[in-house]
N, C-alpha and C positions, 0 to 999 in steps of 0.2 A: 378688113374694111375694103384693101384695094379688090379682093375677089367679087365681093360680095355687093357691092353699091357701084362706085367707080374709083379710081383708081386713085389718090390724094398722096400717099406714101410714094416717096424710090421703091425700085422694085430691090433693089440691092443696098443693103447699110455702108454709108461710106465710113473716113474718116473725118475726125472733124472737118477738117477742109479735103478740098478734094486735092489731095498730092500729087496720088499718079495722073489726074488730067492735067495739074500744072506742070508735071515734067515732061507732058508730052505736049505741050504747046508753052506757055512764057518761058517755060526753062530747058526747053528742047536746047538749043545751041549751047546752054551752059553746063547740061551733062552732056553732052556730045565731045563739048572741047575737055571734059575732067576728066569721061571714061576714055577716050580715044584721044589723050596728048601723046606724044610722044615717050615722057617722061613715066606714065601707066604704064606703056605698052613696053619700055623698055626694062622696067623697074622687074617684069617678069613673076609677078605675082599671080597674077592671073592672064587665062590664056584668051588672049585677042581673038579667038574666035567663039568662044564660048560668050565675052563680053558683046559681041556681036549679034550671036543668037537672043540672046537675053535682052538686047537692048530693043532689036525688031519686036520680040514678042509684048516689050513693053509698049511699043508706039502704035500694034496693032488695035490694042487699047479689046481682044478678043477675049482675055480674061484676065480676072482680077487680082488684084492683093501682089502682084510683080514688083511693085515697091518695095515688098518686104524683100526683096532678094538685090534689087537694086539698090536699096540705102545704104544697106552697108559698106557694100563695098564702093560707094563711093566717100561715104563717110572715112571708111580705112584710108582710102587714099587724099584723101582732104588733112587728114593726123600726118600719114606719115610726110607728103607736104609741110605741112608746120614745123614739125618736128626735127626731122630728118635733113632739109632740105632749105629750112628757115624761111619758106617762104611768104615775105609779107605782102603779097598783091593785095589784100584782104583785111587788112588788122582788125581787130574789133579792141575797141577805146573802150578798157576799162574803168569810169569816176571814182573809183575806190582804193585803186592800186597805188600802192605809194610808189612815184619814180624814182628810178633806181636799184628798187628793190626787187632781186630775185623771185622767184615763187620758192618757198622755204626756206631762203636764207636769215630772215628772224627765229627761225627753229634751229638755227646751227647746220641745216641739212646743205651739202653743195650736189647739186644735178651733175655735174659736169660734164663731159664729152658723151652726148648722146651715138651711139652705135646701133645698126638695124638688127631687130632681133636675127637669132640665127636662120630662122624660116626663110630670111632674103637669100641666102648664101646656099640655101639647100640642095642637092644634088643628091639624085635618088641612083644614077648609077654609080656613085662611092661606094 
């Protein structure tokens, strides 16, 4: 249709919503401060300049589908945040949870002392 008559379609299938234009505008300063805190960059997971290049290529908005390289690892470090570090700047309130109650502690399971998998600790000239 868009070749053939005029043009009514995107020329390109987004996602449902548009993610990478939100992360390059409403949510610019909020993965800026995730991927470039301190806390990222010290955690040494991934290398600050690589997260640099990646994040320009994202904002130049020159091509597509960068999301998929950029969610995750901000997802990762949004987990290990939570997990690792407890951090609750963020909580999400769930109606259902019974207070007090662990996550599998009605199953007999105890979580206890979380520790960073060994990839944190890694040292390739060992």
């Amino acid at each position: 249709m868009n070749r053939h008559l005029f043009p009514i379609f995107p020329e390109w299938a987004t996602l449902y919503a548009d993610y990478e234009g939100y992360l390059r505008t409403d949510l610019k300063a909020w993965g800026e401060a995730l991927l470039f805190d301190r806390r990222t960059l010290d955690r040494g997971v991934f290398d600050a300049d690589c997260l640099r290049w990646l994040w320009e290529r994202h904002q130049s908005g020159t091509e597509l589908h960068t999301i998929g390289k950029i969610a995750p690892i901000m997802t990762y470090e949004m987990v290990l945040r939570r997990l690792y570090e407890k951090d609750d700047t963020n909580p999400k309130v769930d109606p259902h949870r019974v207070p007090g109650r662990e996550c599998g502690s009605h199953l007999g399971i105890s979580t206890g002392a979380l520790t960073p998998p060994s990839i944190m600790s890694y040292n390739a000239d060992q």
